[in-house]
N, CA and C atoms as an extended XYZ file, in Angstrom:
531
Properties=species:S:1:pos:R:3:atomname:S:1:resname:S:1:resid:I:1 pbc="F F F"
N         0.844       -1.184        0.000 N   UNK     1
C         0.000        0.000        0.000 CA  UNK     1
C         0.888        1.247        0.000 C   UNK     1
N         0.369        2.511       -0.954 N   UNK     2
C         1.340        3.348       -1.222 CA  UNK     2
C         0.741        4.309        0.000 C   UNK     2
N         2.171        5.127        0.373 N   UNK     3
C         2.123        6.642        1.479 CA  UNK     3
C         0.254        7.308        1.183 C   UNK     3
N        -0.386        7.440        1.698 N   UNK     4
C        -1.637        8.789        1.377 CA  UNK     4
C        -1.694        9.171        2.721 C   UNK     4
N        -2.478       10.579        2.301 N   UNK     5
C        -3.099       11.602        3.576 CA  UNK     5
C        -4.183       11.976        3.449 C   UNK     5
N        -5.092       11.517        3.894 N   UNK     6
C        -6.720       11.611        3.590 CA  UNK     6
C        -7.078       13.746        3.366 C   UNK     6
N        -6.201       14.122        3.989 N   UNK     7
C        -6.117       15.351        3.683 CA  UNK     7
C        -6.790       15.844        4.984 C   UNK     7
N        -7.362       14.925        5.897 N   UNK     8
C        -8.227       15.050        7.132 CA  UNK     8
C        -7.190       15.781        8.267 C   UNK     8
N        -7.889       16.446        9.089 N   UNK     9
C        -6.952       16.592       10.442 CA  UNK     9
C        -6.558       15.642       11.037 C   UNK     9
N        -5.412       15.545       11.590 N   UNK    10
C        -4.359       14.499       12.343 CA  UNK    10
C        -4.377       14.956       13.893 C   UNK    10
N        -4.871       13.176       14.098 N   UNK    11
C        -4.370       13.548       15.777 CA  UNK    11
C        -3.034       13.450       16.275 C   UNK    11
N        -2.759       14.646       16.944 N   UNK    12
C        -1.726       15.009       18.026 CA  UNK    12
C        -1.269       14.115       19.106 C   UNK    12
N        -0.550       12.754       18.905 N   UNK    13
C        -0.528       11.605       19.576 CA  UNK    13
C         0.656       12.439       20.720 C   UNK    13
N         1.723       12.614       20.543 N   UNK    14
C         2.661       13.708       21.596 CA  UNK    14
C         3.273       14.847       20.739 C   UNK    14
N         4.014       15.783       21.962 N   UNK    15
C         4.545       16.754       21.167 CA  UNK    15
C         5.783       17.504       22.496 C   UNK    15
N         6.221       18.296       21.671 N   UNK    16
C         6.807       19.710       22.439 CA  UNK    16
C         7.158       20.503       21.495 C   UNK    16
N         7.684       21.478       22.384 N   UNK    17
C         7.736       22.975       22.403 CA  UNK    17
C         6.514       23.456       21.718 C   UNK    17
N         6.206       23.430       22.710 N   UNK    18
C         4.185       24.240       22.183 CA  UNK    18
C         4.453       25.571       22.439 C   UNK    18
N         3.698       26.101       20.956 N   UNK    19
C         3.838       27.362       21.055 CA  UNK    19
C         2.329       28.439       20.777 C   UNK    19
N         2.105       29.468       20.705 N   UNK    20
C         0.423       30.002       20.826 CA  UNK    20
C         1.042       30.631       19.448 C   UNK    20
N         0.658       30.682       18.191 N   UNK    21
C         0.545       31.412       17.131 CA  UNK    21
C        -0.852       32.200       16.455 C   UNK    21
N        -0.725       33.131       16.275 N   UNK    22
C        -1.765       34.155       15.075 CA  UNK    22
C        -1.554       33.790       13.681 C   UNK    22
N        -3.366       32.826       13.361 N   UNK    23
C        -3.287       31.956       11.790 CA  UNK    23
C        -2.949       33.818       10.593 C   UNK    23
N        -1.940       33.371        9.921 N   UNK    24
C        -2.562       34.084        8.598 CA  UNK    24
C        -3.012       33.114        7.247 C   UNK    24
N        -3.182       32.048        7.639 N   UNK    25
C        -4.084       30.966        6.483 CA  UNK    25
C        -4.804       29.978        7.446 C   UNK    25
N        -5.637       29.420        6.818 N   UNK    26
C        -6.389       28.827        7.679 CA  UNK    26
C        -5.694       27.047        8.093 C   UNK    26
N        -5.956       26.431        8.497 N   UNK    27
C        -4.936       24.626        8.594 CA  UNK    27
C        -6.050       24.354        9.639 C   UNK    27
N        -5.566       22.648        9.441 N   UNK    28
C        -5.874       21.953        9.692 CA  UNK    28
C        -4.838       21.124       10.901 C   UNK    28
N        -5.288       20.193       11.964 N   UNK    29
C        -4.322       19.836       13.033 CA  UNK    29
C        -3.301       18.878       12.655 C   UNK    29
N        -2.022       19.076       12.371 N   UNK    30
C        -1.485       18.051       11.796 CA  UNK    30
C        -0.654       18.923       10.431 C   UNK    30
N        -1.169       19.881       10.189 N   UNK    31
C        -0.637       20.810        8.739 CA  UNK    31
C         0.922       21.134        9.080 C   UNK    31
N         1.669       21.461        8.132 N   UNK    32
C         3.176       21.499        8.383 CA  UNK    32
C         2.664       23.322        8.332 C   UNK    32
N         3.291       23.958        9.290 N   UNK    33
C         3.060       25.625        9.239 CA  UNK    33
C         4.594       26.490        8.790 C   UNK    33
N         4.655       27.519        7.887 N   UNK    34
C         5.731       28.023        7.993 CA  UNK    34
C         5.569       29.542        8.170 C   UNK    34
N         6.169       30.033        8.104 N   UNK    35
C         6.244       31.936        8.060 CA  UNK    35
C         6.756       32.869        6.844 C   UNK    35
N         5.571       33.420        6.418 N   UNK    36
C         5.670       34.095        4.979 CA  UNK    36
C         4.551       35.402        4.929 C   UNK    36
N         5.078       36.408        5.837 N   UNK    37
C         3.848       37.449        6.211 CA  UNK    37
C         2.795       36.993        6.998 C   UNK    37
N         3.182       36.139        8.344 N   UNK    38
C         2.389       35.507        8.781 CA  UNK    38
C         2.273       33.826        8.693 C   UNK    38
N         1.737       33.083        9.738 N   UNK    39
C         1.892       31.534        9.809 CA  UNK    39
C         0.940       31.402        8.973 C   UNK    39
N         1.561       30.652        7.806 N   UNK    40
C         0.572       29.950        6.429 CA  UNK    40
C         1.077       28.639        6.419 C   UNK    40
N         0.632       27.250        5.817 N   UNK    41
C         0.534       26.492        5.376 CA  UNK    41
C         1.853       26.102        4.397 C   UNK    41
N         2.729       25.150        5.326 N   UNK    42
C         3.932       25.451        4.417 CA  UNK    42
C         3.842       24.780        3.207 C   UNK    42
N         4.775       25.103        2.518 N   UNK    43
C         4.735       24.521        0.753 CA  UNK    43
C         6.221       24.217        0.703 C   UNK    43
N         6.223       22.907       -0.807 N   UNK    44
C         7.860       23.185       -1.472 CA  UNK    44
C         7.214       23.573       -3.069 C   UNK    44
N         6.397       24.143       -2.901 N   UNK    45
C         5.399       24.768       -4.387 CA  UNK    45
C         6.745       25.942       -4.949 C   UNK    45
N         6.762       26.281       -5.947 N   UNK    46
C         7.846       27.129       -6.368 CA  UNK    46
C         7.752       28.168       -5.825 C   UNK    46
N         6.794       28.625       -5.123 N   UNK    47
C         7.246       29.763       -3.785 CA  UNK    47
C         6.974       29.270       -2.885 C   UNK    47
N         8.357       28.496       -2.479 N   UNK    48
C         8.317       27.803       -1.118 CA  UNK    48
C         8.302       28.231        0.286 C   UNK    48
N         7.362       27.836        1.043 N   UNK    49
C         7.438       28.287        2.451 CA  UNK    49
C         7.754       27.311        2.866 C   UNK    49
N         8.805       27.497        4.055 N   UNK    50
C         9.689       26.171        4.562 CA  UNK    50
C         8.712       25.723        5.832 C   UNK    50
N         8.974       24.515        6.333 N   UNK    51
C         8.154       24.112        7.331 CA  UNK    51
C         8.986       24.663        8.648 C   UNK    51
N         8.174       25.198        9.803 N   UNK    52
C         8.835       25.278       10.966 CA  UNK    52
C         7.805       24.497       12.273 C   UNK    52
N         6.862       24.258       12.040 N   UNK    53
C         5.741       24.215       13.550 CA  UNK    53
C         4.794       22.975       12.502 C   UNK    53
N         4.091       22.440       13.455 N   UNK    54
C         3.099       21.258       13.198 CA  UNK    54
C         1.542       22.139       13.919 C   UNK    54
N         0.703       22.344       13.194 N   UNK    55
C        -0.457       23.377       13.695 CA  UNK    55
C        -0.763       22.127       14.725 C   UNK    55
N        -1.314       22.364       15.668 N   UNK    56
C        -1.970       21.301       17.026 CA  UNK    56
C        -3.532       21.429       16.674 C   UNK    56
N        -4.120       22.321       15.977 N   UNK    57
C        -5.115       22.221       16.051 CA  UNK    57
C        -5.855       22.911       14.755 C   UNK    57
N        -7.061       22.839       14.840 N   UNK    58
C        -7.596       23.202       13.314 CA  UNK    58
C        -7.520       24.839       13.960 C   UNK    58
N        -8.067       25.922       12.769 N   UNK    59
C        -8.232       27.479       13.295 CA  UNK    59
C        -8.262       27.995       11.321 C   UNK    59
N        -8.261       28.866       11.514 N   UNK    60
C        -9.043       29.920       10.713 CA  UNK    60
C        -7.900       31.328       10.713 C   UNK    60
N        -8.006       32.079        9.764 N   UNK    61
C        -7.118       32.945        9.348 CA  UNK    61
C        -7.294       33.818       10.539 C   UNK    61
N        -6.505       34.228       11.068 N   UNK    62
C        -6.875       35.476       12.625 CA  UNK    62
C        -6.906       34.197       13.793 C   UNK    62
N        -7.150       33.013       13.561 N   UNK    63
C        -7.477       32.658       14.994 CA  UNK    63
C        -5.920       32.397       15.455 C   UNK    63
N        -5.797       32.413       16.887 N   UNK    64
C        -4.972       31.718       18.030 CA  UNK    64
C        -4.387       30.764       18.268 C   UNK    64
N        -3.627       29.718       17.560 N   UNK    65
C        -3.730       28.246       17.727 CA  UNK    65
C        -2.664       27.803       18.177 C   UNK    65
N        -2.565       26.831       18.673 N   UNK    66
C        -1.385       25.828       19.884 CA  UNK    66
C        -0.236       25.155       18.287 C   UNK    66
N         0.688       25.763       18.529 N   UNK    67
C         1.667       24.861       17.500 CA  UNK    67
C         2.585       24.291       18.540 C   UNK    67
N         3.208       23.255       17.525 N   UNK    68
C         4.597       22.516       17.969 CA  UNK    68
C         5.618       22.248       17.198 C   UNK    68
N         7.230       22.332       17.989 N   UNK    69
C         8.550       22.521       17.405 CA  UNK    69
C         8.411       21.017       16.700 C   UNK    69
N         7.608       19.955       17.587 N   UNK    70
C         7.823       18.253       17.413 CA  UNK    70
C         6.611       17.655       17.726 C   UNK    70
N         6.037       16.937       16.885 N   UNK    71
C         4.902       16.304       17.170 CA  UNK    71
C         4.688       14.581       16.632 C   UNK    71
N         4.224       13.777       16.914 N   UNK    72
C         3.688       12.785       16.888 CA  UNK    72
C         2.019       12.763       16.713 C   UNK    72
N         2.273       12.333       15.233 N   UNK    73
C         0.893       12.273       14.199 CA  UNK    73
C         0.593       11.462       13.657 C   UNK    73
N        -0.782       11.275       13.385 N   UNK    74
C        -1.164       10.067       12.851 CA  UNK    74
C        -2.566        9.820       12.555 C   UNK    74
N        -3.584        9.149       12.458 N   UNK    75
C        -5.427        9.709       12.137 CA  UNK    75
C        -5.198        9.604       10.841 C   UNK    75
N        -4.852       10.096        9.872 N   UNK    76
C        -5.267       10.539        8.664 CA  UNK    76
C        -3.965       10.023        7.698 C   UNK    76
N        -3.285        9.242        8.236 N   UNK    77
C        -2.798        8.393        7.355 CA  UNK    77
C        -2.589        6.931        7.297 C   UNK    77
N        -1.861        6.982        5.674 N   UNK    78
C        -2.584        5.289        5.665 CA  UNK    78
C        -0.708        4.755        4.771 C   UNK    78
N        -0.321        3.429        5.042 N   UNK    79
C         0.698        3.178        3.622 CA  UNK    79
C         2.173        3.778        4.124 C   UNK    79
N         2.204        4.173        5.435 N   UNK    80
C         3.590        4.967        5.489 CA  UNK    80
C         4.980        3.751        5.742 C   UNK    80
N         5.947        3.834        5.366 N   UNK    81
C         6.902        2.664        5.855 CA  UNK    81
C         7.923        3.090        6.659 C   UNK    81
N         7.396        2.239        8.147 N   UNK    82
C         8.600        2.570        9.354 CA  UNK    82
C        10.150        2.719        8.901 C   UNK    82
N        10.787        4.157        9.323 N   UNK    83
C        11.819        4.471        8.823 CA  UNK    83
C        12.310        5.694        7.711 C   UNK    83
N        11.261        5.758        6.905 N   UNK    84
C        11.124        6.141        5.489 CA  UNK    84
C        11.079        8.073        6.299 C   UNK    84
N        12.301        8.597        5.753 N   UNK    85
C        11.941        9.800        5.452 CA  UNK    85
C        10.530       10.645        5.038 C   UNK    85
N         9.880       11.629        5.522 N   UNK    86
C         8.858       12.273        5.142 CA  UNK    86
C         9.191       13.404        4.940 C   UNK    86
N         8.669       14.268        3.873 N   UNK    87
C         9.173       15.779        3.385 CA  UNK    87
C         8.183       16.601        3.058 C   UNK    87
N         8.639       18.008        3.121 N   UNK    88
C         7.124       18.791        2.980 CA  UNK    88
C         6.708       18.969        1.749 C   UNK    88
N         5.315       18.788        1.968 N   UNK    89
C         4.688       18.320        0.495 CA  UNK    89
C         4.045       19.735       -0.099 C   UNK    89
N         2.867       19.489       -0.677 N   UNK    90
C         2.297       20.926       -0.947 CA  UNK    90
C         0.822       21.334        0.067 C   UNK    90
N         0.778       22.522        0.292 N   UNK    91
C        -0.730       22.901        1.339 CA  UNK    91
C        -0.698       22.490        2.646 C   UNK    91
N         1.113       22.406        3.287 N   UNK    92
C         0.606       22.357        4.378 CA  UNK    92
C         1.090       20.412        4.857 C   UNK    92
N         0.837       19.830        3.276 N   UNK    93
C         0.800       18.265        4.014 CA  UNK    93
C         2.238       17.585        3.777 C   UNK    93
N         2.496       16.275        4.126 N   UNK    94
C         3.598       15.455        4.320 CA  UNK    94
C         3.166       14.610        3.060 C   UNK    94
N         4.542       14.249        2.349 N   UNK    95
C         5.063       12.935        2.170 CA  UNK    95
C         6.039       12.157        2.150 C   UNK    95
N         5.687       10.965        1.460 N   UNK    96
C         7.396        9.981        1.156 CA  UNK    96
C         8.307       10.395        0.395 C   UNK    96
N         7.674       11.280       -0.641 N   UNK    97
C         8.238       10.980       -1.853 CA  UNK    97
C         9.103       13.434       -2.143 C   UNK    97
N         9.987       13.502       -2.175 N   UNK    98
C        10.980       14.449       -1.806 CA  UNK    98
C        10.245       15.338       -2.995 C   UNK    98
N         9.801       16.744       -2.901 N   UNK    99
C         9.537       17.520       -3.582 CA  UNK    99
C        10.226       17.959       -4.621 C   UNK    99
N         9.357       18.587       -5.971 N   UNK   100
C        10.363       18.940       -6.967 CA  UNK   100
C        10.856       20.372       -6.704 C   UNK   100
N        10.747       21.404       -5.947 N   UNK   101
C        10.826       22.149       -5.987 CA  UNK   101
C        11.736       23.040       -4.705 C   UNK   101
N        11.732       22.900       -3.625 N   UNK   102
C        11.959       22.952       -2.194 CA  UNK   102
C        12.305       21.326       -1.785 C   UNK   102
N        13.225       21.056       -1.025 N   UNK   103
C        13.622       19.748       -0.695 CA  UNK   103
C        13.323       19.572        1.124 C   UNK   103
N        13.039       19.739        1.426 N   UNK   104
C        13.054       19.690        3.452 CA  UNK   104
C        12.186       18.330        3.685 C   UNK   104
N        13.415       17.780        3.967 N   UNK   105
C        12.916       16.513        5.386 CA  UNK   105
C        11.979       17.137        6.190 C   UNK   105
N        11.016       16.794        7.075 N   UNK   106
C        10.576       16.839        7.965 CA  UNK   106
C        10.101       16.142        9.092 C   UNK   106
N        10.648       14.881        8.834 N   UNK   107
C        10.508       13.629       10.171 CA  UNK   107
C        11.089       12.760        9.492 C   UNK   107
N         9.989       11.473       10.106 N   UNK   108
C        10.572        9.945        9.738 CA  UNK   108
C         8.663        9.272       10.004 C   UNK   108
N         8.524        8.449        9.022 N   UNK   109
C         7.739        7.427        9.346 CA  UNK   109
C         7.672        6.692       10.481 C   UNK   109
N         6.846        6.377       11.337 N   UNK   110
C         7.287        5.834       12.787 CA  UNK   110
C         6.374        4.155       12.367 C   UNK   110
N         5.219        4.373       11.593 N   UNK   111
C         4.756        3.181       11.094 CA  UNK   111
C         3.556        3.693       10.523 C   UNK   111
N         3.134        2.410        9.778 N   UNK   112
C         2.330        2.830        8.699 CA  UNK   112
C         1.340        3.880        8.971 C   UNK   112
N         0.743        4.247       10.115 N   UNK   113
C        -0.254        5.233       10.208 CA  UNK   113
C         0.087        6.143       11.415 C   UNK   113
N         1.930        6.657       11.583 N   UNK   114
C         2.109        7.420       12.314 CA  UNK   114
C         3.484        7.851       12.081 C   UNK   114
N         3.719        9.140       11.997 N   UNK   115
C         4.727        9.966       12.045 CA  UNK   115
C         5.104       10.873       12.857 C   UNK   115
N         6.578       10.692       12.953 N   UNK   116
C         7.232       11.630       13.921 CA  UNK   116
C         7.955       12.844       13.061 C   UNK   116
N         7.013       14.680       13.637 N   UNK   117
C         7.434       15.554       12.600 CA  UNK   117
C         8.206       16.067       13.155 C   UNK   117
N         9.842       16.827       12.674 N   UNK   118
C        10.536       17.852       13.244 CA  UNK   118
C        10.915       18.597       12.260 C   UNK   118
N         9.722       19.587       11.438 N   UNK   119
C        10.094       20.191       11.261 CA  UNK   119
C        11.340       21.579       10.658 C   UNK   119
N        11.284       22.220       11.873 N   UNK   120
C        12.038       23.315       12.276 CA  UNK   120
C        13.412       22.944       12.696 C   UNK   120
N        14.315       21.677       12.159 N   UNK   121
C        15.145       21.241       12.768 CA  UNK   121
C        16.000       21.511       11.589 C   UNK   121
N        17.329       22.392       11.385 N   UNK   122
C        18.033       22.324       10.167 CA  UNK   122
C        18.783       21.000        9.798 C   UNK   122
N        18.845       20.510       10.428 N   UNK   123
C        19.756       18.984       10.405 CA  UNK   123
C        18.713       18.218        9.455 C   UNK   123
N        17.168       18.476        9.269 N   UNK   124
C        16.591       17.755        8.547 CA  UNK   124
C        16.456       18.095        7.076 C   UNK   124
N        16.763       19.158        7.043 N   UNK   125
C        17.056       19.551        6.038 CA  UNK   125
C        17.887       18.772        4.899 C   UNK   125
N        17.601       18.538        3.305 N   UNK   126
C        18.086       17.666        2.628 CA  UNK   126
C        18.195       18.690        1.240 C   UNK   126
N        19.691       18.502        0.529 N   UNK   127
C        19.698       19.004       -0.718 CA  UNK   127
C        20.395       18.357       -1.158 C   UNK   127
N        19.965       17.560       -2.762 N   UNK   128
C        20.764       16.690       -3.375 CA  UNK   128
C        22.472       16.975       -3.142 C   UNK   128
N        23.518       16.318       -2.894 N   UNK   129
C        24.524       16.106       -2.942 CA  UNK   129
C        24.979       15.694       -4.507 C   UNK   129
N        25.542       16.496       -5.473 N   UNK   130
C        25.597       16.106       -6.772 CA  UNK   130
C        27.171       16.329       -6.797 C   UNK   130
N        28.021       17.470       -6.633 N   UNK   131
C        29.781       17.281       -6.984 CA  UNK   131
C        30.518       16.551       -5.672 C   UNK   131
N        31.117       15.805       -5.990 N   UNK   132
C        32.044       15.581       -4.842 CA  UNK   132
C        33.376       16.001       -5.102 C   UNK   132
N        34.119       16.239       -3.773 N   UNK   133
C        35.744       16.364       -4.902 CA  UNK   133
C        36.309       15.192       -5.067 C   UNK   133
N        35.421       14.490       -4.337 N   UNK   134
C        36.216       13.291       -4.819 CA  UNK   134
C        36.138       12.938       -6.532 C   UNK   134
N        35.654       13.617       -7.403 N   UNK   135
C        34.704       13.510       -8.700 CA  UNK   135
C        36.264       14.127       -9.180 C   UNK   135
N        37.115       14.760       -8.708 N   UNK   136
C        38.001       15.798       -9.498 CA  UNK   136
C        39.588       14.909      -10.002 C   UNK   136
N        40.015       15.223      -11.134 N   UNK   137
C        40.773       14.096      -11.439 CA  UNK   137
C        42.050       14.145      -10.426 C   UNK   137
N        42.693       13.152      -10.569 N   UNK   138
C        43.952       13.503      -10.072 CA  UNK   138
C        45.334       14.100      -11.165 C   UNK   138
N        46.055       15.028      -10.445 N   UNK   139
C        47.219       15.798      -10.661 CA  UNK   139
C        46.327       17.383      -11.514 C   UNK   139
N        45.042       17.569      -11.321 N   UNK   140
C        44.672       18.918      -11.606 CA  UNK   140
C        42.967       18.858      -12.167 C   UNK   140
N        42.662       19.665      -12.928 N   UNK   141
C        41.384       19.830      -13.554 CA  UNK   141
C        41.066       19.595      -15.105 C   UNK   141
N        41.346       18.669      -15.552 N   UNK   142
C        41.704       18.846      -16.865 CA  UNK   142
C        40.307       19.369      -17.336 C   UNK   142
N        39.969       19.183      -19.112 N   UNK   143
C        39.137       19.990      -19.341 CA  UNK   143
C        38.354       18.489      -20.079 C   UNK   143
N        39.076       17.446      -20.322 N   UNK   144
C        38.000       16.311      -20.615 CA  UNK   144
C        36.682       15.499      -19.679 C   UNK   144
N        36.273       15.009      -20.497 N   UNK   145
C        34.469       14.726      -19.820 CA  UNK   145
C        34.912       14.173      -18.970 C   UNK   145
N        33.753       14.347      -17.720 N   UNK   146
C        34.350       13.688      -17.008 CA  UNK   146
C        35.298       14.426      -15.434 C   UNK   146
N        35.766       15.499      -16.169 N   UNK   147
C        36.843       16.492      -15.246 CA  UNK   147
C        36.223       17.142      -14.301 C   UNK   147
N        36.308       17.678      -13.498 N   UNK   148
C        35.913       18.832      -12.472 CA  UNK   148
C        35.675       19.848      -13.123 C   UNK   148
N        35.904       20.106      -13.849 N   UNK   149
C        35.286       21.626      -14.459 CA  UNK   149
C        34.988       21.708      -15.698 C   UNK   149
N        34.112       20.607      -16.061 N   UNK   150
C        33.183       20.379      -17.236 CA  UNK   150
C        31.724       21.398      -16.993 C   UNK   150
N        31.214       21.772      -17.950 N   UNK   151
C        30.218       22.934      -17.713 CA  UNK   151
C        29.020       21.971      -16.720 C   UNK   151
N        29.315       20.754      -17.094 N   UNK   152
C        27.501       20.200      -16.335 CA  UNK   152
C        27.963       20.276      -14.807 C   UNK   152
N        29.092       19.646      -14.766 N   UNK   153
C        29.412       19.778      -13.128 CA  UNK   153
C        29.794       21.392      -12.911 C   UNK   153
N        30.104       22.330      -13.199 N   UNK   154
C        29.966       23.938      -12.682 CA  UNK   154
C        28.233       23.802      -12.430 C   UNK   154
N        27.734       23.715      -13.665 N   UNK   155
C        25.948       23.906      -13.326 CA  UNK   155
C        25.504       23.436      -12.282 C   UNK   155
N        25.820       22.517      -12.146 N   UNK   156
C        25.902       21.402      -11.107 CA  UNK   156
C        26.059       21.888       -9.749 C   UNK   156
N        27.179       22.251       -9.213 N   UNK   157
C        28.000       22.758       -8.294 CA  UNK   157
C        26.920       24.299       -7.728 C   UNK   157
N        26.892       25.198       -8.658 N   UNK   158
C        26.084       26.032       -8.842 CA  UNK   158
C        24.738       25.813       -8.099 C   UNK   158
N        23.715       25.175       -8.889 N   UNK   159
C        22.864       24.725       -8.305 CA  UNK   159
C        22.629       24.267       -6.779 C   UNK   159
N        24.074       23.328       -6.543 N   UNK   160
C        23.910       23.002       -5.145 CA  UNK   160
C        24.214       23.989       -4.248 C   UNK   160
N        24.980       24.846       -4.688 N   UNK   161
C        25.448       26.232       -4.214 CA  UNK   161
C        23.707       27.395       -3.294 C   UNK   161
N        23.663       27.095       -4.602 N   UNK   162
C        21.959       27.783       -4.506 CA  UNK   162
C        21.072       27.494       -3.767 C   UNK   162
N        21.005       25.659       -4.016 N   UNK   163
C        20.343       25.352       -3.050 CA  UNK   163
C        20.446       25.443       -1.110 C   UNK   163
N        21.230       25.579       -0.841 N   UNK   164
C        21.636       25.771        0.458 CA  UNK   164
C        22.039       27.026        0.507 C   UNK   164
N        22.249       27.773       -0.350 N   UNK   165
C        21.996       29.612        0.419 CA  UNK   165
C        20.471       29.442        0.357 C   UNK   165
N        18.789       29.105        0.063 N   UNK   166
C        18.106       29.044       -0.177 CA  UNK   166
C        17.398       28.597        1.454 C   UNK   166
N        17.932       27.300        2.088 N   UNK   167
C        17.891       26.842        3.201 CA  UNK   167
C        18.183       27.898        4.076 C   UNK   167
N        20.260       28.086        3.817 N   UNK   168
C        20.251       29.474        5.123 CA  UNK   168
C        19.481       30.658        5.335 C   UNK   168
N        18.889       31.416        4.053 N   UNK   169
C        18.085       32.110        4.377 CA  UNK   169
C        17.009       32.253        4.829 C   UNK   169
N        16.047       31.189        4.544 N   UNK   170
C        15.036       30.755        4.987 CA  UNK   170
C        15.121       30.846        6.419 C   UNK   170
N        16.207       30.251        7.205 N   UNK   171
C        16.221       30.236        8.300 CA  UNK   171
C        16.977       31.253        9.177 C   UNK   171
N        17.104       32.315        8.359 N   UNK   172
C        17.628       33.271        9.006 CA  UNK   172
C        19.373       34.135        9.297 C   UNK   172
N        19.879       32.504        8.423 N   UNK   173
C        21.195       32.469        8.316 CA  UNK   173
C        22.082       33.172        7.554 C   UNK   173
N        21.594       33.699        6.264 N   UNK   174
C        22.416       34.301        5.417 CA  UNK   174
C        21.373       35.678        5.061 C   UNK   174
N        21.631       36.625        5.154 N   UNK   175
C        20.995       37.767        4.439 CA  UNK   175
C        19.804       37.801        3.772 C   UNK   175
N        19.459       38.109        2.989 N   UNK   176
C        18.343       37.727        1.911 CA  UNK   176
C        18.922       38.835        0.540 C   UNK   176
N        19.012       37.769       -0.772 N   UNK   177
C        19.805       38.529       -1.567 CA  UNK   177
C        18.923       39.503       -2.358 C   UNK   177
């Protein structure tokens, strides 16, 4: 049976660091929440809002609601495999399967109809690993396929470059360019 999320609210099996937030989108209990002019519904949609908080409870744009840094969830899913990485999906929800757009871990499968979310944790954070130096020839860089400084691996390099100033900023780490 494949990963699904009935799209239903999730019960709040445990948690911490509970926190009181002001909705600026509306969610559901169990929604991955991030911050983008206000707590909205995180995304890895091409304007990605990164996940930081697990909403605790359903609420409405303006309302008050109980979030958490870490939660233990489950209700509304079905197909998950103990172990299996989960990442933020689109509107807020989780899956197995790593976004095309925004990459963030956000837990682990704990078993088929329960997950453990963290979020707001940079360590969960995931961006393809594509150059290594170990990839670079030995005695220099030559310019044949294959070499360290073939245009696909610069693009390459680049990209991964990008991707993780993308992360630090998000989280506060690097400026905003």
């Amino acid at each position: 049976m494949a990963y699904e999320d009935s799209g239903l609210p999730k019960t709040i099996k445990e948690f911490a660091g509970k926190v009181e937030i002001k909705l600026a989108a509306a969610c559901e209990a169990g929604d991955l929440l991030g911050y983008s002019s206000g707590w909205v519904l995180a995304t890895q949609a091409s304007t990605a809002v990164l996940a930081e908080l697990v909403a605790g409870q359903n609420g409405a744009i303006g309302d008050v609601i109980t979030a958490y840094k870490l939660a233990v969830v489950g209700g509304a899913i079905s197909g998950a495999t103990a172990g299996n990485p989960v990442y933020l999906g689109d509107a807020g929800k989780v899956s197995e399967t790593a976004g095309a757009n925004a990459v963030q871990a956000v837990g682990k499968s704990l078993k088929a109809t329960e997950l453990l979310l963290c979020p707001g944790f940079p360590s969960f954070i995931t961006v393809a690993q594509q150059a290594h130096i170990a990839d670079a020839p030995a005695g220099g860089t030559g310019a044949a396929e294959g070499a360290w400084d073939t245009a696909g691996h610069r693009d390459t390099a680049i990209a991964s470059i990008n991707a993780i100033l993308d992360v630090l900023e998000a989280y506060g780490m690097v400026a905003t360019s």
